[in-house]
SEZANU-572028 format. One record per residue (C-alpha): residue in three letters; x, y, z. Coordinates in steps of 0.05 Angstrom, whole numbers, plus 5000, padded with zeros to 4 digits. Example, Ala and Ser with C-alpha at 12.3 -4.5 7.8 and 13.67 -1.06 7.14 Angstrom:
BEGIN
ALA524649105156
SER527349795143
This chain:
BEGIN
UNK711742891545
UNK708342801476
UNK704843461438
UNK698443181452
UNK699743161529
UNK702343861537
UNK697644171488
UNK692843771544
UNK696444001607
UNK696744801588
UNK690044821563
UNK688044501644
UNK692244941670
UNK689545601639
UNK681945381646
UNK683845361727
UNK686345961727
UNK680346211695
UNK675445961738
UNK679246231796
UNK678746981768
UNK671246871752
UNK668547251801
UNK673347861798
UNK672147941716
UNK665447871725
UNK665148481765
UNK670048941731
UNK667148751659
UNK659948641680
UNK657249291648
UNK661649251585
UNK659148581563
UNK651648721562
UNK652349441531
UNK659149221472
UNK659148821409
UNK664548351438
UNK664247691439
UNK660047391508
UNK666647051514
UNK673247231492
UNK678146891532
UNK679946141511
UNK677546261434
UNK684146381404
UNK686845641446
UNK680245211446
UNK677645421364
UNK683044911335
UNK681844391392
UNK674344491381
UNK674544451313
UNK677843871312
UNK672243461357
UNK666943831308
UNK670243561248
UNK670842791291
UNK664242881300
UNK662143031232
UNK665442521206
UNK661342051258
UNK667741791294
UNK662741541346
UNK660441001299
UNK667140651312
UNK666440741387
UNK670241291399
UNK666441781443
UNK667142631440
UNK667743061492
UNK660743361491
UNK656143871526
UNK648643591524
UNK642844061536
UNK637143651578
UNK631043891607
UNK623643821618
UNK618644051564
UNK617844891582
UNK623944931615
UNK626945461573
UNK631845131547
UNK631545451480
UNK631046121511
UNK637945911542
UNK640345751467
UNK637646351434
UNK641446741482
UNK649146401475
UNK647246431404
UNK644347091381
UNK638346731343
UNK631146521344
UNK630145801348
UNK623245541335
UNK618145571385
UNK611245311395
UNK606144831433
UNK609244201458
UNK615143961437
UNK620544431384
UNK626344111381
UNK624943381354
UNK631643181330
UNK639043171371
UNK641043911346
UNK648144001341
UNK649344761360
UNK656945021325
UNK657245711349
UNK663246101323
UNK665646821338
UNK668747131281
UNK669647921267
UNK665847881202
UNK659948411199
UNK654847911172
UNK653447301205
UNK654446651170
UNK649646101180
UNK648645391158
UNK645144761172
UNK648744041157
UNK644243371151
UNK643042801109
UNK650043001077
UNK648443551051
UNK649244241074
UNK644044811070
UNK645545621076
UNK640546031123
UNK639546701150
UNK638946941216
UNK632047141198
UNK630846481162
UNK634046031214
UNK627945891257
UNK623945631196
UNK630145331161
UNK630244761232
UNK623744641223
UNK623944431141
UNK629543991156
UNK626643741221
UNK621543531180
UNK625643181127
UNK629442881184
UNK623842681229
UNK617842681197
UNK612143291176
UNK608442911240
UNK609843091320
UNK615242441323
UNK621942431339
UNK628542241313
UNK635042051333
UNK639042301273
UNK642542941289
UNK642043561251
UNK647744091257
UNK646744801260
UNK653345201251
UNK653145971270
UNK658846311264
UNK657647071284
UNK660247651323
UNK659847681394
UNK657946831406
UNK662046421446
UNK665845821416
UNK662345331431
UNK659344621413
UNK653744291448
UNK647443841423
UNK640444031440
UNK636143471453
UNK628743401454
UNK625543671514
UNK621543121572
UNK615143061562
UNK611042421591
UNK603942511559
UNK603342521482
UNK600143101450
UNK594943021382
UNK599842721335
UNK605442341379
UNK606541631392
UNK603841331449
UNK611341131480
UNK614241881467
UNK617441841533
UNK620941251525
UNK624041541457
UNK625942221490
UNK629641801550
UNK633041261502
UNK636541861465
UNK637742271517
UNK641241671556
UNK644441481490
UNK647942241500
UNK649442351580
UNK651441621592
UNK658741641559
UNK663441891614
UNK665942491571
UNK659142811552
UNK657443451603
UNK650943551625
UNK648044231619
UNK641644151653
UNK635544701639
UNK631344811706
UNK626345281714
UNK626445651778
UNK618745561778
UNK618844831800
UNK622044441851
UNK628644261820
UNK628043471858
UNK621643351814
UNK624143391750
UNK625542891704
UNK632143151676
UNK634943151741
UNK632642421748
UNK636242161680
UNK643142611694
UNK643142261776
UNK642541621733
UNK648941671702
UNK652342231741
UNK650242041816
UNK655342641841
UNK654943131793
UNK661543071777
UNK660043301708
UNK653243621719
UNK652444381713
UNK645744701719
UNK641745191690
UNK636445611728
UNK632145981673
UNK625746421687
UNK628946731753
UNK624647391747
UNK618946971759
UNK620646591822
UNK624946941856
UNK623146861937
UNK627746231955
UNK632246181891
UNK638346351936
UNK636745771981
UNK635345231921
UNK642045361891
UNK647145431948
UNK643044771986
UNK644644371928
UNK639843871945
UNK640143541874
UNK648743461875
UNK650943971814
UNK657343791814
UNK659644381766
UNK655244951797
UNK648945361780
UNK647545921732
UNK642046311737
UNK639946721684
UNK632947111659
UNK629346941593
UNK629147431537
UNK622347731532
UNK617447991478
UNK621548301419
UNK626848451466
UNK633148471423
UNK638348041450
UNK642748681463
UNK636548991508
UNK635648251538
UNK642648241562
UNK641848931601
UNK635248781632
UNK638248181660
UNK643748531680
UNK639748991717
UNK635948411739
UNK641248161782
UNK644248791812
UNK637849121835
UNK632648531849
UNK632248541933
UNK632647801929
UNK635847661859
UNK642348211875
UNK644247731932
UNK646047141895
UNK653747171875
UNK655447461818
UNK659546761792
UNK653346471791
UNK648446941747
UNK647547171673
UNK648346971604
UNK656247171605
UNK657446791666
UNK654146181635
UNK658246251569
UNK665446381609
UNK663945691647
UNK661045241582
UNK667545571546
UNK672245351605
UNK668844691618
UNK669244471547
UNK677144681548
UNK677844251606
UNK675043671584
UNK677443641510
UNK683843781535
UNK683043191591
UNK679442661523
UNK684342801468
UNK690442481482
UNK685341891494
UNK681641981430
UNK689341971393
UNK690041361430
UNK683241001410
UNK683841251333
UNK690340921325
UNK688640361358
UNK682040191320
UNK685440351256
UNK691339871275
UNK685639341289
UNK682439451225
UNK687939371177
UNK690438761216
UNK683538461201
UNK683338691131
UNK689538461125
UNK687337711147
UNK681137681101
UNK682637341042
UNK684037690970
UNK679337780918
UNK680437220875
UNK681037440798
UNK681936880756
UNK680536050749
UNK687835910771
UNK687836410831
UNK681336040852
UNK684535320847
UNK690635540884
UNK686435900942
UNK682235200941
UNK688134730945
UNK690635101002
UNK684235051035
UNK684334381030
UNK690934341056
UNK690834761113
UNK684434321135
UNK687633701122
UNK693133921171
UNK687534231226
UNK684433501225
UNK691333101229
UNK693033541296
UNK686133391320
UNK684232691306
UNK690732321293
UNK696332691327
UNK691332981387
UNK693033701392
UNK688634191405
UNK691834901401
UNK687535151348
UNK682034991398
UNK683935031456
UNK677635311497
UNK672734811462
UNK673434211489
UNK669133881437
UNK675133901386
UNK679433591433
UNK679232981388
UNK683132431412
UNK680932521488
UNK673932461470
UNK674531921429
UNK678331581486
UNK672431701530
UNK667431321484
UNK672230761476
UNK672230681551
UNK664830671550
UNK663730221498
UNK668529831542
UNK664329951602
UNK657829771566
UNK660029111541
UNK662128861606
UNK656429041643
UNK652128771599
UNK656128181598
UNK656528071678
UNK648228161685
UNK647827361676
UNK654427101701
UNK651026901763
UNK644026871756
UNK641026161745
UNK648225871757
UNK650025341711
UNK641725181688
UNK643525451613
UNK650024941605
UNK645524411636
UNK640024501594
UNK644624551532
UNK648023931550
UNK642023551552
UNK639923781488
UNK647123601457
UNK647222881482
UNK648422231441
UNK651021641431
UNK657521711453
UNK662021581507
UNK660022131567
UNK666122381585
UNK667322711526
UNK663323621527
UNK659923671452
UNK664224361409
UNK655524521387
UNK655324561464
UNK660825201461
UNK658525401412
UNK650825501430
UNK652225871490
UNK656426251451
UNK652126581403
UNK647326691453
UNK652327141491
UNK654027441429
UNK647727491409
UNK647127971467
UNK651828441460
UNK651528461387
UNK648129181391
UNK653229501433
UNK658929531378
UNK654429731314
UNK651130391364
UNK658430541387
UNK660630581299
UNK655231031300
UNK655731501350
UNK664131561341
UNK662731781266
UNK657032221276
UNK662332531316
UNK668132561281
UNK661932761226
UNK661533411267
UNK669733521284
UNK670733451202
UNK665133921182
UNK666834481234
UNK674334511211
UNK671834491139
UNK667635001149
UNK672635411196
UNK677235381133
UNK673435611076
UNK668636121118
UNK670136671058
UNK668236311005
UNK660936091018
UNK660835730944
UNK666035280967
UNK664035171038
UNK656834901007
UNK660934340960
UNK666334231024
UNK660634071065
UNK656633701019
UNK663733361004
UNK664433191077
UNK656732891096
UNK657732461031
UNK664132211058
UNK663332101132
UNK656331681115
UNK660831271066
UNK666431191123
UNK660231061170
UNK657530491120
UNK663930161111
UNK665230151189
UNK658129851204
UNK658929281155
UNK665829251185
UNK663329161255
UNK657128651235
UNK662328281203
UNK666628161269
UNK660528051308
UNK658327511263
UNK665827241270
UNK665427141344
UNK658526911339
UNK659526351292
UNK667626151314
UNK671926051375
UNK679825981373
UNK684826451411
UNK692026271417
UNK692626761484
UNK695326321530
UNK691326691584
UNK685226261563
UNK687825601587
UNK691525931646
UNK684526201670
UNK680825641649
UNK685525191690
UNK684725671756
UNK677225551753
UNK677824841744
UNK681624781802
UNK675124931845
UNK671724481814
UNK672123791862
UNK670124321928
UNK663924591875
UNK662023881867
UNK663223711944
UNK658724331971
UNK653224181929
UNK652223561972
UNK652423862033
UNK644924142051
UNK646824722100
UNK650925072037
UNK646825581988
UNK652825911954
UNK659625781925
UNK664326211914
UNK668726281843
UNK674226831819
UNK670827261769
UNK663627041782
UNK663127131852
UNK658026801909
UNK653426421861
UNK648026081881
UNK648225311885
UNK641124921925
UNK637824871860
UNK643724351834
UNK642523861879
UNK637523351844
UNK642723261784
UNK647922771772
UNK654722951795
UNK656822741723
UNK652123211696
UNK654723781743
UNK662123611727
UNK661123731660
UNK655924321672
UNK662224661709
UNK666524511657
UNK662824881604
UNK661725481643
UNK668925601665
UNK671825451580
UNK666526021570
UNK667926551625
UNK675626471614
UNK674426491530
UNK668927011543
UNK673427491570
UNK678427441505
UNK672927531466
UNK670428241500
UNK677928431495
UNK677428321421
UNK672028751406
UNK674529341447
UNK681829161422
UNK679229161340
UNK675429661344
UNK679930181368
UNK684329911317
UNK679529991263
UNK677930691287
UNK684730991280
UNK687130651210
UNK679730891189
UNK682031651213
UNK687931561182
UNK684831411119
UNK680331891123
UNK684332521135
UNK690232341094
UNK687832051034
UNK679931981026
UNK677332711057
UNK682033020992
UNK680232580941
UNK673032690966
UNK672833390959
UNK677233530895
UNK672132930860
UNK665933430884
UNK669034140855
UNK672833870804
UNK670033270779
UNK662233540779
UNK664834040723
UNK658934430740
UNK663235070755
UNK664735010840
UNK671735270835
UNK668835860784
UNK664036060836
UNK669136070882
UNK670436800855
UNK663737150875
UNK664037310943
UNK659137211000
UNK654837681011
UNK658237641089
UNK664737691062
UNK663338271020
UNK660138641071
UNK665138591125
UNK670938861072
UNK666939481059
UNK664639591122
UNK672839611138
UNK675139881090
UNK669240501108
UNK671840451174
UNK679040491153
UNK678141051116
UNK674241431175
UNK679541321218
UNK685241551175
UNK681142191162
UNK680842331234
UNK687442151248
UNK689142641193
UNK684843111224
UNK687943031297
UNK695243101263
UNK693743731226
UNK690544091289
UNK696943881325
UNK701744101285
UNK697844811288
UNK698444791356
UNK705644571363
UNK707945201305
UNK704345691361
UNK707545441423
């Protein structure tokens, strides 16, 4: 078992114990606690001050910024609940008092016993730390409550510590928070309410704070509002223990309202009486002593579960128990964070120093790019990205090449069939001559060619640009991936990169217009599957020629073009239709060959073009813009970002936080192990 875990497991096992011989050291000591000069509490102190002071040191070094909550007790309750009373009387002090609401900022309460004859007391905020008197203290909150908060009735949620360290106190830590008030006095913002809940949540929500809620026994305990905002986060209790102030003046059916339970307080009730007057705390402790032995109704609720003392033994105990149950936890979160944090320090990138450390840094950039884009776009891995699917290059660029596909041949296939054969008639007429009239005209071909062309001739120059305003958006993205801490750099990379995709773009749209105007303007193919189809359509066409005749037939069927429709032929001459047929068949079987050529070249042209553009032009591009500009890119490259510099101090802050409470943690340990 480690130090921390049996440090842990006595300091359980003792604050059982104690809570089991409550009731019996209540009784036998009773008397001598109200009447001595010893502490409240003296049990525990000698085990829970080094644990205790630990967490207070954690705490004042704000561990919770990083996370890491505290084992905590919170002090809740509605406005007039007497929750200062309760306060003033573990602590042996006057806290202020007044009309509407006194305590205004989370006060952190360090109480202390120590055998001293003077007290010793302090308050800590805005880092700096400010010596008080007992007779002093009560005005001393309110100056810095002001400098904290405001000379106004607001509120504020940073914490001001008041550290008491005094003869006869318990050892104990808890935060005082503003009490619950719903209507704004002269002076207070409108949403008060909603400020007093969001800090009081902020408190009792993490599952190691304890909840020390102030009831008076005036009111009906279901009705108040700190009961409400504890059942919010603690629905059983489990960590709940309650506080019944103000039991002199309500005494008929107190018994009843804390053995029911009808609010779930997990951890029990206290009920204790509020010092009166210019009652000395000495004299308070006696009268409510008396309180609770003679009172006919008051005298009958156990003694576990009345006076000041009692109170202190279970805070005392409770707080044992639970910093005993968080620390091993807290070890465990420190180290870890502070693991975490290095690691990421680690993997931001040096300060560069000089010119030569700032080329270096850049041409490894570059390269380290260079590589991300060959796995993406040329070699189609993805592992660097493997959850957005966006960067998976090559299989979207696979999906717009079967598109453009897709798009070409539909567009292509609207007029197979329509108007069958009228456009090869109508050309044919146009093309005649004097000549011998078996022979079909080339213009003829060629006509209906660059008509069909002519159609399509969109599709490939909006596919060039849609593929690069892609890849436009891969290429920027890993540039920018790459040099993210150098925000000098990543404006000339990107800059770099728009200047050279638009160039790519440019040179791949003349490219395309270029082949267009190729297949608009020529025809030869030497794939034999030309003449092969061509010859398979031809072989229909003596039954073509033969149907048209006949009266009762409207379509014909043909491989490829499917039922066309044929009654509208019938008033031409069969030579006419013969070579009519003829045409159309050389231009559906060359038509075909031609499609295949403009999907076929263009993915060709797209991967040499990503080639080139990843392995030779994306480099030249971007050494030409930092280097070549000579208008000091790579020098710039040594001032930070402001990102960049923010995230390394807010590290290396955090960094050092943690190792201060890890040295704190280790040097409370070790004390601990050299007593057991």
């Amino acid at each position: 078992m480690s130090l921390v875990g049996s440090v842990s497991e006595e300091m359980s096992n003792s604050s059982e114990n104690q809570v089991e011989s409550l009731p019996q050291s209540i009784e036998e000591k009773h008397q001598e606690l109200v009447v001595s000069h010893v502490p409240i509490v003296s049990s525990f102190n000698e085990r829970i001050r080094p644990l205790l002071d630990a967490v207070d040191k954690l705490r004042h070094l704000q561990v919770m910024k990083e996370g890491i909550q505290l084992p905590t007790i919170v002090v809740v309750g509605d406005q007039s609940s007497g929750k200062s009373s309760v306060l003033e009387s573990l602590a042996g002090i006057s806290l202020p008092r007044g009309q509407g609401i006194c305590t205004r900022v989370p006060l952190i309460m360090r109480l202390q016993h120590h055998t001293a004859p003077e007290p010793e007391l302090s308050l800590e905020f805005n880092g700096k730390t400010v010596p008080t008197s007992e007779a002093k203290i009560a005005n001393a909150i309110s100056l810095a409550t002001d400098e904290i908060a405001g000379s106004a009735k607001g509120i504020s949620n940073t914490p001001l510590t008041l550290v008491v360290k005094k003869n006869g106190v318990p050892d104990l830590t808890m935060v005082d928070l503003p009490g619950i008030t719903r209507v704004p006095v002269h002076g207070q913002p409108e949403n008060i309410y909603e400020q007093i809940a969001d800090i009081i949540m902020e408190y009792i929500r993490p599952e190691e704070s304890i909840i020390l809620n102030v009831l008076s026994a005036t009111v009906d305990f279901t009705t108040c509002e700190s009961i409400r905002m504890s059942q919010k986060v603690d629905k059983n209790g489990e960590r709940t223990l309650a506080v019944v102030t103000k039991a002199d003046r309500a005494p008929e059916g107190l018994l009843e309202k804390v053995t029911a339970d009808d609010v779930n307080i997990g951890l029990g009730y206290v009920c204790v009486r509020n010092r009166i007057g210019d009652e000395s705390y000495k004299e308070a402790r006696k009268e409510e002593a008396d309180l609770f032995e003679t009172h006919p109704l008051l005298s009958k609720i156990d003694k576990s579960m009345v006076g000041i003392p009692v109170l202190a033994q279970k805070l005392v105990q409770i707080q044992a128990t639970i910093i005993a149950r968080c620390l091993p936890e807290i070890v465990r979160k420190i180290n870890e964070k502070l693991n975490a944090s290095i690691s990421e320090l680690n993997r931001m990138p040096k300060t560069l120093s000089s010119v030569g450390e700032a080329l270096t840094t850049f041409m490894g950039i570059v390269g380290s790019a260079k590589e991300s884009l060959n796995k993406i776009i040329v070699r189609g891995e993805y592992d660097e990205y493997l959850e957005d699917k966006n960067m998976h290059c090559t299989a979207r660029l696979v999906e717009m090449l079967n598109q453009y596909s897709g798009e070409l041949h539909n567009c292509s296939e609207n007029d197979l069939a329509g108007n069958f054969l009228m456009d090869e008639i109508q050309v044919l007429g146009e093309a005649k001559g004097i000549e011998l009239p078996n022979f079909l005209p080339r213009t003829t071909f060629l006509s209906i060619l660059q008509k069909k062309v002519e159609k399509v001739s969109h599709i490939p120059v909006a596919f060039v640009e849609k593929v690069w305003t892609y890849i436009e958006g891969v290429v920027i993205s890993v540039l920018m991936h790459h040099s993210e801490n150098y925000h000098q750099l990543q404006l000339s990379t990107r800059r770099a990169g728009h200047s050279l995709i638009a160039r790519m773009k440019e040179h791949s749209r003349n490219w395309v217009t270029e082949i267009v105007q190729m297949e608009k303007l020529t025809d030869y193919t030497s794939n034999p599957e030309y003449m092969n189809d061509w010859s398979k359509l031809m072989a229909k066409q003596h039954d073509f020629t033969r149907d048209v005749q006949e009266m009762y037939i409207s379509t014909f069927k043909i491989e490829g073009l499917g039922e066309v429709p044929i009654a509208g032929l019938r008033g031409y001459e069969e030579h006419v239709l013969l070579q009519a047929f003829d045409l159309k068949m050389r231009m559906t079987a060359y038509w075909k060959i031609v499609l295949r050529r403009l999907v076929d070249f263009m993915a060709l042209h797209l991967q040499f073009c990503a080639r080139n553009l990843v392995n030779k032009e994306m480099e030249e591009e971007i050494v030409q813009e930092l280097v070549g500009r000579h208008d000091g890119a790579i020098e710039r490259m040594l001032e930070e970002s402001p990102a960049v510099v923010a995230k390394r101090e807010k590290l290396n802050v955090s960094i050092k936080l943690l190792r201060e409470s890890n040295n704190v943690l280790g040097n409370i340990m070790d004390k601990i192990a050299s007593n057991i």
